[in-house]
C-alpha positions as CSV (number, residue, x, y, z in Angstrom):
1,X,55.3,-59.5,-5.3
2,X,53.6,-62.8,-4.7
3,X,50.6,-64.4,-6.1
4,X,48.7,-65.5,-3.3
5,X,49.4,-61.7,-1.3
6,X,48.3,-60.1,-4.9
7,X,44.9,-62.3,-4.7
8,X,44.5,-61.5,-1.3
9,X,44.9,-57.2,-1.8
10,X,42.5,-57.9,-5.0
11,X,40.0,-59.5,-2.6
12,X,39.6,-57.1,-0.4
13,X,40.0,-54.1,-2.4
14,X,36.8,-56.0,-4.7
15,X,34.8,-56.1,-1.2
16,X,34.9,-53.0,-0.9
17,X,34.1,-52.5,-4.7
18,X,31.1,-54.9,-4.4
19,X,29.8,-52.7,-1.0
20,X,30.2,-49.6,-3.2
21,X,27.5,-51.5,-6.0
22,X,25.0,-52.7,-3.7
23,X,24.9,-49.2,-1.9
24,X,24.7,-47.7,-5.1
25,X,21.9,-49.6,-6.3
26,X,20.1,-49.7,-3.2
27,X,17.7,-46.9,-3.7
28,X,16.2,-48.8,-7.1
29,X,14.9,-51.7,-4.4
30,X,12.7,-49.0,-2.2
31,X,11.0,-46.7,-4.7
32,X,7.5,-47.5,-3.3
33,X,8.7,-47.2,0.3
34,X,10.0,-44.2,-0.4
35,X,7.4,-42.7,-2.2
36,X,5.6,-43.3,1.5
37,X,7.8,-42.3,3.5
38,X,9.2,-38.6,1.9
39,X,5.4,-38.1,0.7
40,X,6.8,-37.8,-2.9
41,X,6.2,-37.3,-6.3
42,X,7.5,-40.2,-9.1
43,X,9.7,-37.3,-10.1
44,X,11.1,-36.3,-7.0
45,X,12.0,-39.8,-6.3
46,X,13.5,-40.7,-9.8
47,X,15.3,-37.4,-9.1
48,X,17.6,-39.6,-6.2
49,X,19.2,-41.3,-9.2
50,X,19.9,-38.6,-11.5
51,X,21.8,-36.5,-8.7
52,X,24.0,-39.9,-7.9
53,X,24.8,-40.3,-11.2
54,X,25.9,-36.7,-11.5
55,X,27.4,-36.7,-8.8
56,X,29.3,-39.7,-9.1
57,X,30.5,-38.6,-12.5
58,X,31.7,-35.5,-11.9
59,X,33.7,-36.2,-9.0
60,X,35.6,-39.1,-11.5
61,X,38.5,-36.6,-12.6
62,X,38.8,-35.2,-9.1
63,X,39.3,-38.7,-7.9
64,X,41.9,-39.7,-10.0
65,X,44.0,-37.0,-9.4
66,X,43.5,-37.6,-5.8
67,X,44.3,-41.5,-6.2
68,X,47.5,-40.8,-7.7
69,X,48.4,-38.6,-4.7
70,X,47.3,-40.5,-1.9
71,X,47.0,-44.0,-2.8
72,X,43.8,-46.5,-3.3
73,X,43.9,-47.6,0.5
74,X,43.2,-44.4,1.6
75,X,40.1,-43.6,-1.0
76,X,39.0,-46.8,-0.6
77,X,38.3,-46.8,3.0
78,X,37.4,-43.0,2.5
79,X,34.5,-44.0,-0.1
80,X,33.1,-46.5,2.3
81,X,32.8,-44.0,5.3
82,X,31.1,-41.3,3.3
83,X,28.7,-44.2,1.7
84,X,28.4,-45.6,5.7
85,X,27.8,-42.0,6.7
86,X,25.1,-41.3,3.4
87,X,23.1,-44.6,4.4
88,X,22.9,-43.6,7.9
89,X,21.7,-40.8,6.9
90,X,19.1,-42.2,5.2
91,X,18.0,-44.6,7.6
92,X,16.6,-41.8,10.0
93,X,16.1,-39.4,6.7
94,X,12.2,-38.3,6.5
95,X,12.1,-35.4,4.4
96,X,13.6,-35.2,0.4
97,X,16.3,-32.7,1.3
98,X,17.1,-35.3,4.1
99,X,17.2,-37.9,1.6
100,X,18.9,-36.2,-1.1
101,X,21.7,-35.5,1.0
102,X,22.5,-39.4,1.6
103,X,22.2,-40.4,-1.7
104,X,24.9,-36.9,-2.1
105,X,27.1,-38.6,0.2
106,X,26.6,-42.3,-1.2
107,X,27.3,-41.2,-4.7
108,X,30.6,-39.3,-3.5
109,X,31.9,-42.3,-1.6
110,X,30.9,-44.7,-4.6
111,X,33.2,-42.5,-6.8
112,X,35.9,-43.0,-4.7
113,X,36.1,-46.7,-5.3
114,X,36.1,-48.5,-8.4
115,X,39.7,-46.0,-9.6
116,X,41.1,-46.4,-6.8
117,X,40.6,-50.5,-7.0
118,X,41.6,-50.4,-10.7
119,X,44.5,-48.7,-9.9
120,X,45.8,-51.8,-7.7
121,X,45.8,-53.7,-10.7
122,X,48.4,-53.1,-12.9
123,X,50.6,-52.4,-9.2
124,X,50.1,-56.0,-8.0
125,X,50.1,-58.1,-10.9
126,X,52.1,-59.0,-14.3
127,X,51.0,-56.6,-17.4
128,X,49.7,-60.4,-18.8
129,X,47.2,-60.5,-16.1
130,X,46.1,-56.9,-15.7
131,X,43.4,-57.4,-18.5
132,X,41.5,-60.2,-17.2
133,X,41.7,-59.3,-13.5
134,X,40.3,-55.9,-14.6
135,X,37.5,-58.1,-16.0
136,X,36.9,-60.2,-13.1
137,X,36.6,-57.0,-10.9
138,X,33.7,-55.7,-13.4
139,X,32.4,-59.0,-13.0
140,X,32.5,-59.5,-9.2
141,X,31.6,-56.2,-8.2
142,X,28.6,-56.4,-10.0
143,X,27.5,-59.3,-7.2
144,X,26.0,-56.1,-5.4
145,X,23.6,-55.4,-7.0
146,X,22.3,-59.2,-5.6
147,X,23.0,-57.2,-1.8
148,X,20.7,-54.9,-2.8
149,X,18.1,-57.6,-4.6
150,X,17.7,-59.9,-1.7
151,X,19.2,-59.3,1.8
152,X,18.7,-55.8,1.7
153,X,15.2,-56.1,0.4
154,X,14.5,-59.3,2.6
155,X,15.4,-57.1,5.5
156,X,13.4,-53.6,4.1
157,X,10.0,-55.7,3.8
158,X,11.0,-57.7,7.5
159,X,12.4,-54.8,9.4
160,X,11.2,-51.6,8.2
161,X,13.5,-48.6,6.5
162,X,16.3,-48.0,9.5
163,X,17.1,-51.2,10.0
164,X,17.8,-52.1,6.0
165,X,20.0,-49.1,5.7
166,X,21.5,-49.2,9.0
167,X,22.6,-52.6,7.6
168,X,24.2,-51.1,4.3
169,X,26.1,-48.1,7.1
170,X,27.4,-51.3,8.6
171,X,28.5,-53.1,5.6
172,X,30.7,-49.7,4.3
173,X,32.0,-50.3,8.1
174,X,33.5,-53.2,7.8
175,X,34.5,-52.6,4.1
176,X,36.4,-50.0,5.4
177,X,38.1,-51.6,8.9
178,X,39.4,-54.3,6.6
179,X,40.8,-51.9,3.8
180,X,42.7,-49.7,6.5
181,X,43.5,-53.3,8.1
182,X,44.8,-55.1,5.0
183,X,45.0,-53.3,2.0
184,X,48.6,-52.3,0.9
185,X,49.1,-49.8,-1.9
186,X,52.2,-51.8,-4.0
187,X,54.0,-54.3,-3.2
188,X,56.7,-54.6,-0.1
189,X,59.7,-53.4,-1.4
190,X,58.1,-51.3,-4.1
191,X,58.2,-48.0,-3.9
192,X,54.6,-46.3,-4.7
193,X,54.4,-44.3,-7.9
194,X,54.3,-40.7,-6.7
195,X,51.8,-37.8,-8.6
196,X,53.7,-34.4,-8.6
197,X,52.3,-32.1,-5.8
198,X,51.1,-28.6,-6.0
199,X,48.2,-26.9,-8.0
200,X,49.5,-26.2,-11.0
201,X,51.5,-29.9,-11.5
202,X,48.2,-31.3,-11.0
203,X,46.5,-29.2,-13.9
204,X,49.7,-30.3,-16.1
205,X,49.4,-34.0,-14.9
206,X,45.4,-33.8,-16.0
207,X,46.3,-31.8,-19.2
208,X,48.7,-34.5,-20.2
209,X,46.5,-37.4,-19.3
210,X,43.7,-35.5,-21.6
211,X,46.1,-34.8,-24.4
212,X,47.3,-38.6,-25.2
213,X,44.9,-40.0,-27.8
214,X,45.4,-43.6,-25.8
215,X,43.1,-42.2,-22.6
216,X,40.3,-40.3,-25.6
217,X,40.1,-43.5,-26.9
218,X,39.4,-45.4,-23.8
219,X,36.7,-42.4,-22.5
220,X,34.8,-42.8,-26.3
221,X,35.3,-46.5,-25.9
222,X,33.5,-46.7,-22.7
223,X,31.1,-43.5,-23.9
224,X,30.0,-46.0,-26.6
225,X,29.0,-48.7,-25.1
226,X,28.4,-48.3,-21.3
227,X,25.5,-46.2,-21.7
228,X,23.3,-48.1,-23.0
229,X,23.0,-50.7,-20.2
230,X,23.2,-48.3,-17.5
231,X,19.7,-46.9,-18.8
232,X,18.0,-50.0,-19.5
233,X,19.0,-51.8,-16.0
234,X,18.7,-48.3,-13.5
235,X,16.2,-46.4,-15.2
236,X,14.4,-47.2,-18.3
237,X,14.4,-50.9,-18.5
238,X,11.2,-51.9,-16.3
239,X,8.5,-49.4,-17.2
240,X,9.6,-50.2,-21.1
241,X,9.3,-54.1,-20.0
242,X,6.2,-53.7,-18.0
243,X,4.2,-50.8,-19.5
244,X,5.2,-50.6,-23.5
245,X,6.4,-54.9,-23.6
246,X,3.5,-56.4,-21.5
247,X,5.4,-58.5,-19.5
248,X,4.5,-59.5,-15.5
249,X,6.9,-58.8,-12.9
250,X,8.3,-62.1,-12.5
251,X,9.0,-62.2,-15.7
252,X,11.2,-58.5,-15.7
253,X,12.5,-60.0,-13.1
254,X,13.9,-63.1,-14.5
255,X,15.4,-60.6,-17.7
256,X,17.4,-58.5,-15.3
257,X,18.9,-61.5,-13.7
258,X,20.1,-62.8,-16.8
259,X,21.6,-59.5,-17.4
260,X,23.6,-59.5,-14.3
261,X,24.9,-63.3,-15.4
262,X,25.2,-62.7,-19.1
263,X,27.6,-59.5,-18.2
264,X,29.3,-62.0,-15.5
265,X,29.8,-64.7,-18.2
266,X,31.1,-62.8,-20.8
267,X,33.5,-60.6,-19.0
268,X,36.3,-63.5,-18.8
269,X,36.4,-64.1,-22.4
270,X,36.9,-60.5,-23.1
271,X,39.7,-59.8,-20.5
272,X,41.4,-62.9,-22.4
273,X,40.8,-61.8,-25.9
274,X,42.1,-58.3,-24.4
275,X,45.5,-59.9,-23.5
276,X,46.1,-62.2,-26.8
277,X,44.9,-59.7,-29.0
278,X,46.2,-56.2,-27.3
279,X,46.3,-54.5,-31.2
280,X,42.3,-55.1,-31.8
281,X,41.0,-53.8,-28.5
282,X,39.2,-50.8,-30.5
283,X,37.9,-53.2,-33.1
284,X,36.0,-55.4,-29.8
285,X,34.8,-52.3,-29.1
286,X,33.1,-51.5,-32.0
287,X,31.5,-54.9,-32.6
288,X,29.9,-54.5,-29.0
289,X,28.4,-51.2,-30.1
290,X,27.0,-52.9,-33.3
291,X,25.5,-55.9,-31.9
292,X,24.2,-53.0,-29.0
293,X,22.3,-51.0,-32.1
294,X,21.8,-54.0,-33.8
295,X,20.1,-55.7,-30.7
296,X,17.8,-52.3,-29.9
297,X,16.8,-52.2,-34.1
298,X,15.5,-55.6,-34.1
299,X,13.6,-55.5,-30.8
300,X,12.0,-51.5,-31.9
301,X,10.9,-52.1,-35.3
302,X,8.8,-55.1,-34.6
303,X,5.4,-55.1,-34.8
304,X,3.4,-54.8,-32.1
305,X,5.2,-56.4,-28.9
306,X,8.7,-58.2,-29.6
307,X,8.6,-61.9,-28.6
308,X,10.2,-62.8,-25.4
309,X,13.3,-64.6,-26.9
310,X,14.3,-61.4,-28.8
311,X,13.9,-59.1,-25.7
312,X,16.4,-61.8,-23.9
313,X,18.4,-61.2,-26.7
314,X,18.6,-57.5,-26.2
315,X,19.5,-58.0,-22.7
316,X,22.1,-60.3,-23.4
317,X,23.8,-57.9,-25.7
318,X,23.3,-54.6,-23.4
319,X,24.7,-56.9,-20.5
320,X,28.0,-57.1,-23.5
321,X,28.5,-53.8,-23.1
322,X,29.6,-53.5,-18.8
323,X,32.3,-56.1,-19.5
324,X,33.1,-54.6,-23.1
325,X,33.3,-51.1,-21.2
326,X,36.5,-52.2,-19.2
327,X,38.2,-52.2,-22.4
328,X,38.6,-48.2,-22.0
329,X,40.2,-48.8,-18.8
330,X,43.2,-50.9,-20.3
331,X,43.9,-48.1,-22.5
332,X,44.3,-45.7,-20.1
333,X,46.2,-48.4,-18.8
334,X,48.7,-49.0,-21.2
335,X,48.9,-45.3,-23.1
336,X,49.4,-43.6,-19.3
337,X,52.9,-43.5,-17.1
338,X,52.1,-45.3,-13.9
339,X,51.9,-42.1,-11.6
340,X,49.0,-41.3,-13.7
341,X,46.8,-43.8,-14.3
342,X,44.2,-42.6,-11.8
343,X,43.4,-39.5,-13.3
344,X,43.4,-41.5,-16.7
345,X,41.2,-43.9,-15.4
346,X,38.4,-40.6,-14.1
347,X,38.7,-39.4,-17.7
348,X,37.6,-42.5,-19.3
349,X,34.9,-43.7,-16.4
350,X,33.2,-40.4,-16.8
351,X,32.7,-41.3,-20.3
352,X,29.6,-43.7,-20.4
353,X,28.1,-41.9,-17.2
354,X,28.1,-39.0,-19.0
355,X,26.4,-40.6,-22.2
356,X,24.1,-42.0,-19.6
357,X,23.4,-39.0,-18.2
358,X,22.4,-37.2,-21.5
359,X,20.4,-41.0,-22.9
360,X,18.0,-41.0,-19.2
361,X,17.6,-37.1,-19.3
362,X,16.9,-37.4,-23.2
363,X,14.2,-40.4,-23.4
364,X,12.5,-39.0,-20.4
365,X,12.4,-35.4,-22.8
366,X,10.8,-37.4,-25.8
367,X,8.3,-39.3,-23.8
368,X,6.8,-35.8,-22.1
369,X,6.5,-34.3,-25.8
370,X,5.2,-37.2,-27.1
371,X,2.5,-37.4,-24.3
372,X,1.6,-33.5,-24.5
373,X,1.4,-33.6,-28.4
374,X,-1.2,-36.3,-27.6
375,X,0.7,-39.0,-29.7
376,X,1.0,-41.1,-26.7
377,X,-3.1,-41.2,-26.9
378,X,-3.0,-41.0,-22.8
379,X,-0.4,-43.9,-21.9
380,X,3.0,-41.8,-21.4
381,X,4.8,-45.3,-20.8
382,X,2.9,-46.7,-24.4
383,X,4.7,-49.1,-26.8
384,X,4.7,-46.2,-29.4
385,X,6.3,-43.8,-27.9
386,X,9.1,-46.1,-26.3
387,X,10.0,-46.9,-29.5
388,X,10.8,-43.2,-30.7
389,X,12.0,-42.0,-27.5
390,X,14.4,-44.7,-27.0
391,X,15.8,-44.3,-30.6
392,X,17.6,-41.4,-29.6
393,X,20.3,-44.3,-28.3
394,X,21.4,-44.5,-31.8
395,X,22.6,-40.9,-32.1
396,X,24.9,-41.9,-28.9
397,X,25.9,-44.8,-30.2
398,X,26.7,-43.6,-33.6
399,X,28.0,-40.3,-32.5
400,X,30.4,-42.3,-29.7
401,X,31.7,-44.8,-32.4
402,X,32.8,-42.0,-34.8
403,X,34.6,-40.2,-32.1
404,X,36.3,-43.8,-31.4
405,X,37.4,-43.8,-34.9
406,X,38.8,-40.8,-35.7
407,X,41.3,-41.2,-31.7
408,X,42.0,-44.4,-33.4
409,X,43.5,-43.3,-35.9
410,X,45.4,-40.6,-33.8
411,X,46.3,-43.4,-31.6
412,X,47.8,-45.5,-34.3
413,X,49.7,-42.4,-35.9
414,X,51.3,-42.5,-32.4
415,X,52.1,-45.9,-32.4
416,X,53.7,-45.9,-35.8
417,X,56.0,-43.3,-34.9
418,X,57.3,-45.5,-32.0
419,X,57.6,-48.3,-34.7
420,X,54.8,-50.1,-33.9
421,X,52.1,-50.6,-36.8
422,X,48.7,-52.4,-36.7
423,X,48.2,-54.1,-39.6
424,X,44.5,-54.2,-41.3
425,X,42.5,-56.5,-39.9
426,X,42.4,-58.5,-43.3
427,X,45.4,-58.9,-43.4
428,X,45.9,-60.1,-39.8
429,X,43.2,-62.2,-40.1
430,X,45.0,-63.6,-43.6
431,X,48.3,-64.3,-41.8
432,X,46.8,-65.9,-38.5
433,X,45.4,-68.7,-41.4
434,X,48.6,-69.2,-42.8
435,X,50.2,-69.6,-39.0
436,X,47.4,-71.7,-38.4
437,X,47.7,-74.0,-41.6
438,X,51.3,-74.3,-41.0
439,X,51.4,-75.2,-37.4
440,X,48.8,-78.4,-38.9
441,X,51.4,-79.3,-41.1
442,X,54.2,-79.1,-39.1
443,X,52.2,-81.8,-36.2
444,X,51.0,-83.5,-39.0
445,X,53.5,-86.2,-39.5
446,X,54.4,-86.8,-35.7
447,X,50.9,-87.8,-35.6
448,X,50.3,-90.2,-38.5
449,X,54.1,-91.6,-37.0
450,X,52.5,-92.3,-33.4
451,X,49.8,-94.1,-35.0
């Protein structure tokens, strides 16, 4: 194992990550084209998302179990032909069924790869690393959704609809020449961790992964606090901006940028504080899903429309919780034999799709009652009704922080049976100080000497 041939596997397995989010958020970028062009409802086209999302989190467990039997090179360059496939589809698609079947086939190929890169990680670099490389490819990949933003949208608005997507089909196509080109799955001279074979080892190997408290924690981890982001920046985010906040396009515009760059900014410090601190990895997590609830309090109970430095704020501290998410993947990590950290890593990333799943179908549920009871007073997208619909994130957040509690506990019951105890944070927090003061003490008189 080398570092520069580590980097270089890393690279291209996070190109193919980074094709993966640009083709998943591709279809956000044409809503009005597409409106046009399947002669379709709002509903029928916000429908697109909803079926990628569920697909792409319900084939998470089925892809880990597959990762761990044939490696990330080959579901890597799988995922990109079935995306290349779906956005070819697409580009000649003129009916919703037509439609609905690339965005089938993008979603399935987009579940294929972010496991499968993940699981490189801990297989080409030193455990020290693992945490903030699994940061930086959060972080990196997220440089996709840019793809989407401006080339793919430059060339929509220039072009026309084939050639945009036809672009996309040829992007999984090289994503996929170079994985099968240059992506190895370990090391040379390593022999790759093998899952067991057959049916029923593979129902034992998921059962297993399930039953250790280490991979619950890191699904409730990123349950907690993944969700919350994922609605605000695919679904819910711009008509609450626009229709119940006021704001002008331009201005949206400039919020979800910082939200890609807060979420890229942040996601170093918390792979470091990951690897120095490996014992308070939970209590990260729970911070992130305070200053989340705390974040959406302040900017709902204000009067009338919250001022644009709070709504920044709120997008600052949802963009907190992609980076913060990663932390469920280091438990299944750490808590999970290496010939089964794939299927670990499906249980936990179904987690915050799930929760985002049930917050999208939820708030859309509220506003529709809200507007039928004639509480909206005509304006389904109304300030008023925003505020109680997206409330129901709370009962998410608090119901996903509770279950993080009580798998913490388990997890630490585990851990003191191996002879490894956490101590309360007070306490840890009391003995770093005395480190602290003592290491000043210690330099002290070396440094009055050498002046």
């Amino acid at each position: 194992m080398t570092a520069p041939r580590a980097w270089l596997i890393w690279t291209i397995g996070i190109f193919g990550y980074l094709v993966a989010v640009s083709q998943r958020t591709s279809f956000g970028v044409v809503g009005l084209e597409a409106t046009e062009r399947f002669n379709a409802s709002a509903s029928a086209i916000s429908f697109f998302t909803v079926l990628q999302l569920l697909v792409y989190a319900g084939l998470q467990i089925p892809v880990g179990l597959l990762v761990d039997r044939f490696g990330s090179r080959a579901m890597i360059a799988g995922g990109a032909i079935l995306m290349g496939l779906g956005q070819l589809q697409l580009a000649f698609a003129d009916s919703i069924p037509g439609g609905i079947l690339g965005r089938v086939l993008v979603g399935a190929g987009d579940a294929m790869t972010f496991i499968s890169v993940i699981r490189l990680i801990p297989l080409w670099f030193a455990p020290a690393r693992v945490p903030l490389v699994t940061q930086l490819t959060g972080m990196t990949g997220q440089l996709g959704q840019l793809v989407s933003v401006i080339p793919f949208a430059f060339v929509l608005h220039a072009a026309g609809w084939t050639p945009a997507f036809l672009m996309l089909a040829g992007m999984s196509a090289v994503a996929a020449v170079l994985v099968v080109l240059l992506l190895k799955d370990v090391p040379p001279g390593t022999e790759r961790p093998q899952s067991h074979q057959g049916l029923k080892a593979t129902g034992v190997s998921l059962a297993r992964a399930w039953r250790q408290p280490g991979t619950r924690l890191g699904m409730w981890s990123h349950f907690t606090i993944q969700f919350s982001g994922t609605v605000f920046a695919m679904t819910w985010g711009y008509p609450f901006l626009i229709s119940g906040q006021g704001l002008d396009a331009g201005t949206v515009a400039a919020l979800m940028g910082l939200y890609v760059a807060a979420g890229m900014a942040v996601g170093p410090f918390i792979g470091r504080f990951v690897s120095r601190h490996p014992l308070r990895r939970s209590t990260m997590v729970l911070l992130i899903a305070g200053v989340t609830a705390a974040a959406w309090a302040a900017v709902l109970l204000t009067p009338g429309r919250a001022p644009l430095w709070l709504l920044a704020g709120l997008v600052v501290a949802l963009a907190i919780g992609g980076p913060g998410s990663m932390i469920g993947f280091d438990f299944a990590r750490t808590f999970n034999p290496a010939h089964r950290i794939g299927t670990a890593t499906g249980i936990v990333n179904v987690g915050g799709f799930i929760a985002a799943l049930i917050a999208i179908f939820l708030i859309g549920l509220v506003l529709d009652v809200l507007y039928a009871s004639g509480f909206s007073n005509g304006n389904l997208y109304g300030l008023d009704p925003f505020r109680i619909a997206l409330s129901v994130q709370f009962l998410l957040l608090g119901s996903g922080a509770a279950a993080l509690v009580v798998c913490r506990r388990k997890v630490r019951r585990q851990m003191a049976a191996q002879g490894v105890v956490v101590p309360p944070l007070r306490a840890a927090l009391a003995r770093q100080r005395r480190e602290n003061l003592a290491r000043r003490r210690q330099t002290s008189p070396t440094d009055r000497e050498s002046d």
